[in-house]
N, C-alpha and C positions, 0 to 999 in steps of 0.2 A: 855937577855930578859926572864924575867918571864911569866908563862902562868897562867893566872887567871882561874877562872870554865869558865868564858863563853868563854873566846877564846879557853878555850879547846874543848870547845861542840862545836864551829865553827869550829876547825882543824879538828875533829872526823867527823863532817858532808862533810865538802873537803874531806877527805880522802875518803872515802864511796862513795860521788859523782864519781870521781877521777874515784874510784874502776869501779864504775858499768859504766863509759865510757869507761874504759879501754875493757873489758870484750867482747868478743862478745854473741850477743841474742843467744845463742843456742834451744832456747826452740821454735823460729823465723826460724833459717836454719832447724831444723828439720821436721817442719808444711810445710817448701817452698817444702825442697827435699821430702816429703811423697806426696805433692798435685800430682809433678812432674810426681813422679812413681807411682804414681793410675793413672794419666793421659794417661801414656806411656802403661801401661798395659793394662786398658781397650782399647784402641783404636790397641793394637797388639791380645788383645780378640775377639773383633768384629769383627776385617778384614779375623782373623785363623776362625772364626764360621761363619760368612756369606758364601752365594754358591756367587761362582764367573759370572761372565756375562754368562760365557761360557754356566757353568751348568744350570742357570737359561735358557737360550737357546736349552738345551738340554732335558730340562724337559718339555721346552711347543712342542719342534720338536717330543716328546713321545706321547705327547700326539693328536697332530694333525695326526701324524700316523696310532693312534690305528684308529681316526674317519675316515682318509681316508682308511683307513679297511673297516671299516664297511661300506662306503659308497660303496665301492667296489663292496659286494653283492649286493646292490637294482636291479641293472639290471635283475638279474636270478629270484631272487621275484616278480619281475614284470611282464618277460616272461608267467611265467604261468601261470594258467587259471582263465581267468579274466569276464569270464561272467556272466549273472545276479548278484547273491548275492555276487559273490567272486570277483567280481570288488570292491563293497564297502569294503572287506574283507582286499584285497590286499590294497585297496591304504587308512585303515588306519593301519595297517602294516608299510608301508614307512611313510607315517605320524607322528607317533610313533617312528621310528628310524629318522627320520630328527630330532625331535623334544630332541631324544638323543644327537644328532649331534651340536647340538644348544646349548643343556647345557652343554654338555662339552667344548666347544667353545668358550662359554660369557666369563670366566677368562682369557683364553688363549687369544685371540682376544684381550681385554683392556690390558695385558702386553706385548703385543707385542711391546712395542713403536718403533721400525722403520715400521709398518704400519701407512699409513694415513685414512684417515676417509674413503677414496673413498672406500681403497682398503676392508678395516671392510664392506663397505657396499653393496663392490660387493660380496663378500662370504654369506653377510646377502641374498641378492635375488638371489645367484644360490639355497642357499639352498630352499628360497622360490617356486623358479620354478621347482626343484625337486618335493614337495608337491602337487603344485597344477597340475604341469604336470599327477601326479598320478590321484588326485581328477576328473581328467579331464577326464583321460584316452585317452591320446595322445597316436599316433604312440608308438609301441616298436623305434625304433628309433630315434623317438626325445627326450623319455627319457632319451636313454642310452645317447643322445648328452648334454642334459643335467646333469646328474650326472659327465659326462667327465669334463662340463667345473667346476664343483665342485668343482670337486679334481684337475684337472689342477690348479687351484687359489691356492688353499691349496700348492700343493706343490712346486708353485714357491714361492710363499709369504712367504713360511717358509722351501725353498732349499730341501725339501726332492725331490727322486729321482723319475724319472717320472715314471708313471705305466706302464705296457703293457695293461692292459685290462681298 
């Protein structure tokens, strides 16, 4: 069998075909295995750079602390002398520190998510009865019961340790 031009250009074209079946895509396995390992990386980047539950629990139990600090004081601020002028003195004094109490709060309070709405709302109206107990100028007494149950809320709803004072 002799091979004329065109069946050669037809054997050359099988051959070639042939070839590039034969062949694996490399240019295909490299594109898969690189998609792979960017994959694998950033998702081993994100979890190593993310704060873990814990931490993120630790950072809002910081910061409910420092406010139960501070809520701490109102009692002794309050005690003292609170007549004529320094009654309005004093109770926007605590006004001003609840009103701290409350912005440092608002973040903490929406991340907390194991609160429920109730519990968000009964923190929202101790703090508010703190205020206006002051505005009011209630008993020393029923203030200090109130700021107690304050921080009582605060630090069952977010496990910190209970006060003495």
């Amino acid at each position: 069998m002799t091979l004329e031009p065109a069946n050669v250009e037809s054997a050359a074209a099988g051959q070639s075909e042939l070839g590039r079946k034969g062949k694996p895509p490399w240019a295909a396995i490299a594109l898969g295995v690189g998609l792979v390992l960017g994959l694998i990386g950033g998702v081993w980047l994100g979890r190593s750079t993310a704060p873990s539950f814990d931490e993120q629990v630790g950072d809002l139990r910081s910061t409910v602390s420092k406010v139960d600090a501070d809520l701490s004081k109102l009692p002794a601020t309050y005690r003292g002398d609170r007549s004529g002028d320094k009654a309005a003195a004093v109770a926007a004094k605590i006004s001003s520190s609840v009103a701290k109490a409350e912005t440092a709060l608002e973040p903490v309070l929406a991340d907390a998510s194991w609160l429920t709405a109730e519990q968000r709302r009964q923190v929202a109206e101790a703090l508010d009865a703190i205020r206006d107990g002051a505005r009011r100028g209630v008993a020393v007494g029923t203030f200090n019961a109130r700021v107690s149950e304050a921080r009582t809320l605060l630090q069952t709803f977010f496990g910190l340790p209970a006060s003495k004072a």
